[in-house]
N, C-alpha and C positions, 0 to 999 in steps of 0.2 A: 815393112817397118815394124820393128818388136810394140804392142802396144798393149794394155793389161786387157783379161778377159771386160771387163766393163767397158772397155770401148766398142765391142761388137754392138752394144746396144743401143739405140736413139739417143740423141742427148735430152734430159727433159727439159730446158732451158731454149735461151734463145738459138734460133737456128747453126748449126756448126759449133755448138760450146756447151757443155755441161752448166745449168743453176751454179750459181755460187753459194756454197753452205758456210754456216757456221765455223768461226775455227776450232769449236771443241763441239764432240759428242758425247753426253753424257749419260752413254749406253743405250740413247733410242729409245725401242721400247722394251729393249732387255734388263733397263734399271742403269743406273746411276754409276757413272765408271769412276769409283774410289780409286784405282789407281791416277786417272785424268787432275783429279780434285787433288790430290797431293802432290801431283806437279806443278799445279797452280799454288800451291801451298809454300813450296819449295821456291819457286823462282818470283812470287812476291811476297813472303817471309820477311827480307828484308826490310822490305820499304814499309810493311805493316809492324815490324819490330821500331822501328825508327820512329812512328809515329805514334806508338803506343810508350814510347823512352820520350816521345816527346811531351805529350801531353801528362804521362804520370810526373814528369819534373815541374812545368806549369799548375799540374796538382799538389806538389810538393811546395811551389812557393806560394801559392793561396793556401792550405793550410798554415803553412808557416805566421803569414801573415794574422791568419784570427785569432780573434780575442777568445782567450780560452774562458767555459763557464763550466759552474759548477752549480750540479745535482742534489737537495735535502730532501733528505723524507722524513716525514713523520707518518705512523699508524696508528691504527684509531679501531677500536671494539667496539660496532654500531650495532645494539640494540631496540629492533625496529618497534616491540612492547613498550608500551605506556604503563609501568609500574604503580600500585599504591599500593604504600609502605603501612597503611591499615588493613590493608587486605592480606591475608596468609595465601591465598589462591593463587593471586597476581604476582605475588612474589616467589613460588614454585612455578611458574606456568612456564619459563623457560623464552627461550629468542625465539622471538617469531620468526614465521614460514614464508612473509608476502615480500616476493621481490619486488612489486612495484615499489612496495615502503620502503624498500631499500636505496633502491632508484632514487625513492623523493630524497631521502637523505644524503646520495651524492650529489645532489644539483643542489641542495640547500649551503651545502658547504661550499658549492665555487659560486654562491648566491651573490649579488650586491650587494648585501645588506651585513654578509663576512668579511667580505672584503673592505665596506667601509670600515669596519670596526679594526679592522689590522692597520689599514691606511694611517686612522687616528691612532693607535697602539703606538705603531712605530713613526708616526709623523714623516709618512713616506712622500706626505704635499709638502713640507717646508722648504720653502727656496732655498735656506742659506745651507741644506742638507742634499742639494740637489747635488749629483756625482758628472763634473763633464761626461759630453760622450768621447769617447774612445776612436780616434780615427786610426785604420789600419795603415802600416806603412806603405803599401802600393798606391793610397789615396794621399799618404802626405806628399808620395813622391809626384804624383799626378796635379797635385795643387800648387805644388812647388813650380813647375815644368809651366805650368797654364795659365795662376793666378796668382798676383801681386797682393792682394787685399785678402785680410784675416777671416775667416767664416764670419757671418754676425752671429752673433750669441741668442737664443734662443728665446723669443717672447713670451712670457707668462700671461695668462689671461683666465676671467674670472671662470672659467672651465675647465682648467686645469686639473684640480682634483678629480673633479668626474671622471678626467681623461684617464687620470693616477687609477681611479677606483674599478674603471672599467677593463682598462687595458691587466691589472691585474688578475681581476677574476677571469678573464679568459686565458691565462697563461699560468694560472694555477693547474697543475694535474692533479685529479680523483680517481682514481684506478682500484676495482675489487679486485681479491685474491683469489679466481678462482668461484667457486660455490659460496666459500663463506662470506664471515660478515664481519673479515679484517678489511681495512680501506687504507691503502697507501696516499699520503698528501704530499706530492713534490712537487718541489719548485726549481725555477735553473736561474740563478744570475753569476753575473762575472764578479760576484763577490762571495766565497763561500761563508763569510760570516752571514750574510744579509739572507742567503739563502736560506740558512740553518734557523734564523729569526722568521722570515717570511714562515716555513712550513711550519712550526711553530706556533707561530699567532693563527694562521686557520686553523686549528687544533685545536687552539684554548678559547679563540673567539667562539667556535662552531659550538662548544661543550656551554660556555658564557651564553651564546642565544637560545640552545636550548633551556637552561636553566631558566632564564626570563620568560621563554614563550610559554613554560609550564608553570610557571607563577602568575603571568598574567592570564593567561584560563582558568587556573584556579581562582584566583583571585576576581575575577569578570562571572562564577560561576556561583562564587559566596555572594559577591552583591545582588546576582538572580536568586537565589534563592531566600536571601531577607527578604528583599522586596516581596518574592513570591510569599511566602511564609506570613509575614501581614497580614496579607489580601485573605489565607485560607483560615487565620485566626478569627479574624472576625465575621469569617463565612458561617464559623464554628459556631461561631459564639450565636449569630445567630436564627441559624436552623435548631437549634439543641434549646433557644426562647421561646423559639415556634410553637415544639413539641408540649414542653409543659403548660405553655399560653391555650394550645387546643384542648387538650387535658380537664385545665379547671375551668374552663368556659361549657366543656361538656361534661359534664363533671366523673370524667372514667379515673376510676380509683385500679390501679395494677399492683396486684402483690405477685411474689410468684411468679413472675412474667405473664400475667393472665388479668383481665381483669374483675372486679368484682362482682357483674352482673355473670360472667361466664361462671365463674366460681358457684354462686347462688343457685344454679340454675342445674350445675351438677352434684351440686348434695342435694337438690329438692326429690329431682331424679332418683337418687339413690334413696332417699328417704320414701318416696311414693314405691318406691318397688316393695320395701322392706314393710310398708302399710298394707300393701295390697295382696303381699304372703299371708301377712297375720290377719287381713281380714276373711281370705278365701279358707287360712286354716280352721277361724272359728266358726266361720260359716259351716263348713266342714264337721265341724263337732255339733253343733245344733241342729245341721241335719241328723245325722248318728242318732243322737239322743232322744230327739223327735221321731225316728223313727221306731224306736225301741217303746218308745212309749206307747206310739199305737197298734204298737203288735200285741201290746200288753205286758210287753216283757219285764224284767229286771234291770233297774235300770244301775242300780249297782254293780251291775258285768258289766257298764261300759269302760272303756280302758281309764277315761281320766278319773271316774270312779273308784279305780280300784289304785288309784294314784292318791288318790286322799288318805295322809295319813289316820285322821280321825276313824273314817271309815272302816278301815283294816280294821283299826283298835277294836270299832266296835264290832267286825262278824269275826273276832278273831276271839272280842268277853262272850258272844254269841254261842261259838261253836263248843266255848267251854264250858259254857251252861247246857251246853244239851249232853254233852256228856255228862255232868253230874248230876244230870236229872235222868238220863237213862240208868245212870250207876246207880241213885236213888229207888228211881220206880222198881227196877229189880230186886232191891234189898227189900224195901220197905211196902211196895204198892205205889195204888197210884193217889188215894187216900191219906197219905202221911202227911205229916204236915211239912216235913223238909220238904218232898216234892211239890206241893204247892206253890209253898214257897219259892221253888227254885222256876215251879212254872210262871213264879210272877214276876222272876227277875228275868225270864227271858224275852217276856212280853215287854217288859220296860227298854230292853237291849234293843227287841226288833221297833218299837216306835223310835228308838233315836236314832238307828240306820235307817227309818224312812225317814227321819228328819233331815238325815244327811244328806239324802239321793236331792230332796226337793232343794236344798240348796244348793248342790253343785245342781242344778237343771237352770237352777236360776242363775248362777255365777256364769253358763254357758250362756246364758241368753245376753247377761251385760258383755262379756267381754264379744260378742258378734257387736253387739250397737256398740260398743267402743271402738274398734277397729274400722267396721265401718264409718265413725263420725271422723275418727284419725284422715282414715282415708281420702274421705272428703277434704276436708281441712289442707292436708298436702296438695292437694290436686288441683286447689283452689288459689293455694300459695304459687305454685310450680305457673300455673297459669299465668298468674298477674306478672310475678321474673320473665316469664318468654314474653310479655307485652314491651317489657320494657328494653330486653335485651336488644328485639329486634326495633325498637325506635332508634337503641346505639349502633344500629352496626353499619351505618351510612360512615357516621363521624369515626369509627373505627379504621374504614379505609383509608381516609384522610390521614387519620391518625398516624397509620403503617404509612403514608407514602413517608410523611417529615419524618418520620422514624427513619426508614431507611435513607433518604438523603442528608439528612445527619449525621447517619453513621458512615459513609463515601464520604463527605466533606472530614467528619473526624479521623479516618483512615488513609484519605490523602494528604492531612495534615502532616499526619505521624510520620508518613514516608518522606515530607519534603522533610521534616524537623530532624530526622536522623539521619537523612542524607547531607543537611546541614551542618552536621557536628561534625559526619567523616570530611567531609572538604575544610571546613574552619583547621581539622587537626592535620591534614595532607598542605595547605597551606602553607603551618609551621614546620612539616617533617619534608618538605617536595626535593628531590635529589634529580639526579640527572642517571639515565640509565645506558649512555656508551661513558667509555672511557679511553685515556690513552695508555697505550698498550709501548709505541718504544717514543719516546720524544726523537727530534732531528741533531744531528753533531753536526757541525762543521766538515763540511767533507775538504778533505787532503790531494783526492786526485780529478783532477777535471772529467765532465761529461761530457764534453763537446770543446771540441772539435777532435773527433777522432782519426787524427792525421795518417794513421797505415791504413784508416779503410780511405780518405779521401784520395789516396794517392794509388790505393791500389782499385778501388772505382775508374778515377780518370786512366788510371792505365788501362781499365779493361775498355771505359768510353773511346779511347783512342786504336786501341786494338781493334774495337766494332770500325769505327772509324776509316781505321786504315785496309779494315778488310772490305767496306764496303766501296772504298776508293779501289780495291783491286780488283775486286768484283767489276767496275766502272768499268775500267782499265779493260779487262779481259774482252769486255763485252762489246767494248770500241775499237777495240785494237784493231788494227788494218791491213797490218803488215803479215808478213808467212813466216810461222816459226817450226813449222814440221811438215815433210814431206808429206804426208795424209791429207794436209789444205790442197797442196797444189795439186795435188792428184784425182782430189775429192773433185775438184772445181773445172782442172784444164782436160782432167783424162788421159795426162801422159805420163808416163815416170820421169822421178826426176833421177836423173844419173848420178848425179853428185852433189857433194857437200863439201863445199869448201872452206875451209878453217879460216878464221880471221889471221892472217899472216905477222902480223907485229911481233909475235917470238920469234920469229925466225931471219925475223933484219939480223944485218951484222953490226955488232958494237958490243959494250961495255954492257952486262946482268944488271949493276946496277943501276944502268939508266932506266934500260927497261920495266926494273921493278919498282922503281919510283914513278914513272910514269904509270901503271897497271896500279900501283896504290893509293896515285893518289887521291887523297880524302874528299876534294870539291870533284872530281870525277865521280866518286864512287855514290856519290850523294847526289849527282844529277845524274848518274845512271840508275838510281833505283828509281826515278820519275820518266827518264827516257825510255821509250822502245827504241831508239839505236838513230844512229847518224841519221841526219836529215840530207847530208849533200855530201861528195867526196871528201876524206878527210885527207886536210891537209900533210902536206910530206915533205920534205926535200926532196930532189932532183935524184941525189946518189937512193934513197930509201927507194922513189920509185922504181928504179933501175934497177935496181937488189929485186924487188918483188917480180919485174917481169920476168924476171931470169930467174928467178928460186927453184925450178924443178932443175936445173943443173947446178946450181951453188949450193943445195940441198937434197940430195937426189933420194934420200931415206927418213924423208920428213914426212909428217903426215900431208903436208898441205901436197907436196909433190904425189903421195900414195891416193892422194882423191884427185888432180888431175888424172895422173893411171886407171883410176874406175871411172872418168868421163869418158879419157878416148876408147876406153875396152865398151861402153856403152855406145858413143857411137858409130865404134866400128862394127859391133853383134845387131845392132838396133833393125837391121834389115840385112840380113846373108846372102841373099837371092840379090839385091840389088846396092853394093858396095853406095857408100854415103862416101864420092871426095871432095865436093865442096858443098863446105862446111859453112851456114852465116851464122856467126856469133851476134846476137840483137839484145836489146836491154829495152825495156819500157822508160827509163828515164834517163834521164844523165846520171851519172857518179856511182854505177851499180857497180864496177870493175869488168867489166867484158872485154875489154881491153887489153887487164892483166891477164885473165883466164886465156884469151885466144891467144897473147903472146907466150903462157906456159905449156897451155898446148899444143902448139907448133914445136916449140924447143924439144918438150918431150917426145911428140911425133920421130921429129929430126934426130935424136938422140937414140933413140931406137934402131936406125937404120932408115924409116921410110923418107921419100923423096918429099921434101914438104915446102909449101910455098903459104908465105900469109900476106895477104893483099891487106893493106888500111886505105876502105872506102869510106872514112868516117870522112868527109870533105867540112867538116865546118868544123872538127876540134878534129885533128891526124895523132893521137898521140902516141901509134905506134911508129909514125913516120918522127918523131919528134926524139923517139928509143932510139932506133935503131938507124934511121938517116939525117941526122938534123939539120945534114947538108945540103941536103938532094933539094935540087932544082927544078927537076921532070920528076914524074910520076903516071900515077893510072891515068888521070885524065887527058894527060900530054899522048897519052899512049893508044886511049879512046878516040881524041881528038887527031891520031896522025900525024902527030905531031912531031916522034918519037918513034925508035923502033921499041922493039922489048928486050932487046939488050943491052940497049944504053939505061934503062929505069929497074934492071934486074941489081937491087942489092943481097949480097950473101954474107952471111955470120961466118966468120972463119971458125970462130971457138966449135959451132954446134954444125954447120952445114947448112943454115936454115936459110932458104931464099925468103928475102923481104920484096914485094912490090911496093914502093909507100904512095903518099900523095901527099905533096907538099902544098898548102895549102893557099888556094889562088882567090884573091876578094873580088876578081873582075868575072870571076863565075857566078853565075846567076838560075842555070835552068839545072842546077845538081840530077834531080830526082828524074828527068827524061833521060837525061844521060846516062844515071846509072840502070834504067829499066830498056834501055834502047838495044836493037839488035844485035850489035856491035860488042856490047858486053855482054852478050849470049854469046856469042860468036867469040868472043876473046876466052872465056871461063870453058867454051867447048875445047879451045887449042889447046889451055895449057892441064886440062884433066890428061891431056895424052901424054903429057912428061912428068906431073908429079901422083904421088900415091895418097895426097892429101892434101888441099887447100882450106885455109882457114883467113875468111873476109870478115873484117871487122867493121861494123858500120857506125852510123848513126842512132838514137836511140829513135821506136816505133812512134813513140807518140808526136815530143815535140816537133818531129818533121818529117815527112816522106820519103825521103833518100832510103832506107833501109825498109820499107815498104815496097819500094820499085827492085827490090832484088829477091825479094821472097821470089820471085818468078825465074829468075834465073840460077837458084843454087840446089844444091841436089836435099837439103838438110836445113833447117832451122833449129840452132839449142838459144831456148829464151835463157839468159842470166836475170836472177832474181835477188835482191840482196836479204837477206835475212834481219827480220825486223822492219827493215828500212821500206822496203817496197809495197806500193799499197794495191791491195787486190782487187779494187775498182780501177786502178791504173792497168793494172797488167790487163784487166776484160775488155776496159777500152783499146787499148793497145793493139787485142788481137782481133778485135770486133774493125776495127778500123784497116786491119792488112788484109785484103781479101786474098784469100788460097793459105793462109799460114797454117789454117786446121789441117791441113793435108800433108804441109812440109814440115808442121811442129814434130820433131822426131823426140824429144824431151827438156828439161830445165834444169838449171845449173843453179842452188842454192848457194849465193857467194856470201861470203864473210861471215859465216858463222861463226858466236862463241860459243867455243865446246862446255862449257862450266856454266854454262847460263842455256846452252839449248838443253843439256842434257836434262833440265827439268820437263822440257816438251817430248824430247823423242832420247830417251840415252842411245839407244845400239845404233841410232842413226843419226846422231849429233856431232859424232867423232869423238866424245868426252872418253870413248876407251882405247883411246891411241892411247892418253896418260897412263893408264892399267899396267900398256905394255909397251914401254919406253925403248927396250933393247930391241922391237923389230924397227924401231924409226930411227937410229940412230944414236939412241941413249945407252946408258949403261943401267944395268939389271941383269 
């Protein structure tokens, strides 16, 4: 029996059957198979377009619905410096650098204490100013629908304002530009006039509380400083009492910065030096002179000697008498009487130069005892001044300490007094240092609700939405929509693919394309994975489909029975497959229609074909093709019958029919059909036909076509596409024992080619339409 190389090897599942996998691979470990992902893309498209058209219109009518508001801003030039307008510095010094200050100054302005002041501004607590609320229309329609009775009107209560004051400041926005120290102030209400006022008043209130909060620190600053200013006046006044009270109690007299006794004490000083040169100088000379004397000398060569003018005079009349007494004696002798004479005026000369010497000797000796009594005298003075200095210079200390705390009390004074004048004058000049930079307008076009993004949001919400519904979908899915599942799981090929046959009924295009269009179909097929049970038909439609491979012989649906029976007649070469059991895991798969088109077309070919319906609890080939017949298989098992009297034949195609008209006094189906006797019947008539095709009951719900896996040469499972669930089919075959052996492969029935082609195109059949003129169309 032809079976793919993967069947050589163990099954890794339960004994006799491959695991059941996944119905998609998503490249393994090869990576992620983007073609797989866009079939999935493709064949739930729809149903995620629908729900994403659904939900953006639901987004469209709640947009529609709200209350449109509108956006003010006002901005604001926040300088975080504290200016005085007496100071040149401060007023060059430029916008501060601290962002926290900046920080404080946008939380001051969405503060409580702003917002009260706008509250009251604009008298936004007055009741009779209060604006109903605004109910949306999906809610009047809801209140209309539910409730008889008016909303009540809303309670005012003595917290109200708060509520006003509170609810405001947090619904004010503060927003900075960036690095600077521009500040946007927006506000949103459903009224742009109240907006434009609301952003407004926090603007002019914020600009208003600063002005006050910097008048009343100044102001709070001047009353510290009088007060303070008092206290250091009369501090003043007196330590500076002190000072002079110690003063004349001690009696220090300060000229000069010094006092009197210091004063006294350094002229004494200077005077005792200037005593004590002069007395060591005349000491000096009375030694000298003294000395000269007892050497005998002259005492007229001492220096101060020859400093006396008298003196000079006289050795100067001296030396001129001795010359005119030598000029004399020369002339005259020594006997004349000039020279006499002149010898007697010199003698008078030299007694008045010794007169002279012995009074300067004596005017040396006064001026030594005068210098030295001077001497004394200073020395004496100088003494008694150091007695008394140092009795003051305790009360001195004392003195310097009030001194210097006087002068700190008189220098703290001075700095509060002039720092009082700058704030008394900053007081009168105090300005506010942000301003506003643009006021707020009325804005024209709303902020909110921005209905292309709401609508284009829910659209994308509903797209998530519906991809994650398909995502769902895929990953529940149960049924087989590509050959790869069944092959992945059963291990056998599937031979064919059968087309969903409704095009090719006979009748009027436009029935059919009203039926394929229509709109409550097409919208419960993009939620459906496909029929749940046979779809209903008329009698004549049924009859059309089992006979389609000869009412259509160049139709696709007929071109894929052709590649069943060429599959299961190559499926094993060495050992011919002629009977055939067509089986289904559930009711309403079409196994029925399949083995009555493969017979036909067997028959139509030329081969000798015979199709038995042992389906004993629903016949509905016997129902096709005898609906008369009275005997059948059983009558024929039972002996009842020969097999010529229960042989029915198609005159059109040639086809021998066995049928079994269906008996309710039967009871043991499933022995009878697995009993010797239908070994034995199925061996006779392989000797006369080239192909039998038994149509049974389906696997699961009952045995009957379990009891004949043992007698037929071939098992093809029909599978319906979509519809059939892969936990059914494992039980199914889990439940037939020996079918792993006689499954020769599986017959995907009722495909849509336009909807599988997203799973598998080359093997969906979607390219029949490609190519219309080999199936019978025109191209």
């Amino acid at each position: 029996m032809l079976k793919r190389a993967s069947d050589n090897s163990p099954p890794a599942g339960r004994e006799g059957y491959p695991d059941s996998s996944s119905p998609f691979e998503f490249g393994g470990s090869e990576g992620i198979d983007l073609r797989e992902l866009f079939r999935i893309a493709r064949r739930r498209g729809p149903m995620v377009a629908v729900i994403g058209f659904l939900t953006a219109l639901l987004g469209a009518i709640y947009a529609l619905q709200l209350t449109p508001v509108y956006t003010a801003k006002a901005t604001l030039l926040i300088d975080t410096n504290q200016k005085n307008i007496i100071n040149a510095e401060a007023i060059v010094s430029g916008i501060g650098r601290d962002n926290s200050a900046l920080e404080s100054e946008l939380e001051l302005i969405r503060s409580y204490d702003v917002a009260k002041r706008v509250v009251r501004k604009l008298k936004l607590d007055d009741k009779s100013k209060a604006e109903p609320a605004k109910i949306s229309a999906v809610r009047q329609l809801l209140s209309l629908v539910f409730s008889r009775e008016p909303a009540p009107e809303p309670v005012f209560n003595e917290n109200r304002t708060d509520r006003i004051i509170r609810s405001l400041s947090k619904s004010i926005s503060v927003d900075r530009k960036g690095w600077t120290y521009v500040v946007d102030i927006k506000y949103t209400s459903d009224s742009p006039t109240k907006a434009a006022q609301v952003a407004n008043a926090f603007a002019d209130e914020y600009l208003v509380d600063q002005l006050e909060a910097n008048y009343e620190v100044t102001r709070r600053a001047n009353d510290w400083l009088s007060e303070r200013l008092g206290a250091l006046r009369k501090k003043v006044r007196e330590s500076e009492r002190a000072v002079e009270l110690f003063k004349v109690e001690n009696n220090i007299v300060e000229t000069n910065g010094s006092t009197l006794s210091d004063q006294q004490v350094a002229k004494l000083n200077e005077q005792l030096i200037l005593a004590r040169a002069e007395s060591a100088q005349a000491q000096a000379k009375y030694d000298q002179v003294q000395a000269v004397r007892k050497r005998g000398g002259d005492i007229t060569a001492f220096a101060d000697a020859l400093q006396s003018s008298a003196l000079a005079a006289l050795k100067g009349k001296a030396s001129e008498i001795r010359r005119e007494l030598a000029n004399l004696s020369a002339k005259y002798g020594n006997r004349h009487p000039s020279v006499v004479s002149a010898r007697a005026q010199l003698q008078d000369v030299r007694r008045s130069i010794s007169s002279e010497a012995k009074r300067i000797l004596t005017s040396t000796e006064n001026a030594l005892r005068v210098a030295s009594s001077r001497e004394e005298s200073i020395a004496a003075s100088l003494a008694e001044v150091k007695g008394t200095a140092s009795r003051d210079s305790q009360a001195e200390v004392i003195l310097r300490e009030l001194e210097r705390e006087s002068a700190a009390n008189k220098a703290l004074f001075e700095s509060f007094l002039s720092r009082f004048k700058q704030t008394s004058e900053q007081e009168k000049l105090n300005t506010n240092n942000s301003r506003v930079i643009e006021r707020a307008s009325a804005p024209t076009v709303p902020s909110a609700p921005n209905k292309k993004s709401l609508v284009i949001l829910a659209a994308m919400l509903g797209l998530g939405l519906g991809a994650g519904i398909a995502f769902l979908i895929e990953q529940l899915d149960a049924g087989y929509r590509t050959t790869i599942q069944i092959e992945k799981q059963l291990g056998v090929p599937v031979l064919a693919s059968i087309p969903r046959s409704d095009n090719e009924l006979p009748g009027s295009g436009i029935g059919r394309t009203a039926r394929k269009y229509n709109p409550f179909s097409l919208l419960a097929g993009l939620f459906s994975k496909g029929d749940k049970s046979e779809r209903r038909m008329k009698k004549s439609d049924r009859v059309s489909i089992s006979r389609l491979v000869v009412q259509r012989p160049l139709s696709s649906f007929t071109e894929a029975v052709r590649a069943l029976r060429m599959g299961i007649k190559f499926a094993d070469v060495d050992r011919p497959q002629k009977i055939v059991l067509l089986a289904s895991a559930l009711p309403g798969e079409g196994k029925s229609t399949i083995a009555s088109n493969l017979a036909l077309h067997a028959a139509a070919s030329g081969e000798r074909v015979l199709i038995i319906d042992l389906d004993l609890r629903h016949p509905v080939l016997t129902s096709l093709y005898a609906p008369d017949a009275k005997h059948g298989a059983v009558e024929l098992l039972l002996g009842e019958v020969d097999l010529k009297q229960v042989i029915v034949k198609d005159a059109a195609s040639g086809l021998h029919i066995l049928p079994a008209p269906r008996r309710k006094d039967l009871t043991h189906t499933a022995e009878l059909l697995g009993s010797k006797r239908m070994k034995d019947l199925f061996t006779h008539l392989s000797g006369f036909y080239d192909l039998i095709v038994v149509d049974t009951s389906p696997l699961l719900p009952v045995t009957d076509g379990r009891a004949l896996i043992d007698v037929v040469d071939s098992l093809v499972l029909v599978v319906k596409w979509e519809t059939t669930a892969r936990d059914a089919v494992d039980a199914a075959l889990k439940q037939s024992l020996g079918s792993h052996g006689k499954l020769t492969g599986v017959v995907m029935n009722d495909v849509v080619a336009s909807r599988a082609r997203y799973y598998d195109y080359y093997k969906s059949g979607y390219y029949t339409k490609k190519y219309p003129y080999y199936y019978g169309g025109s191209g």
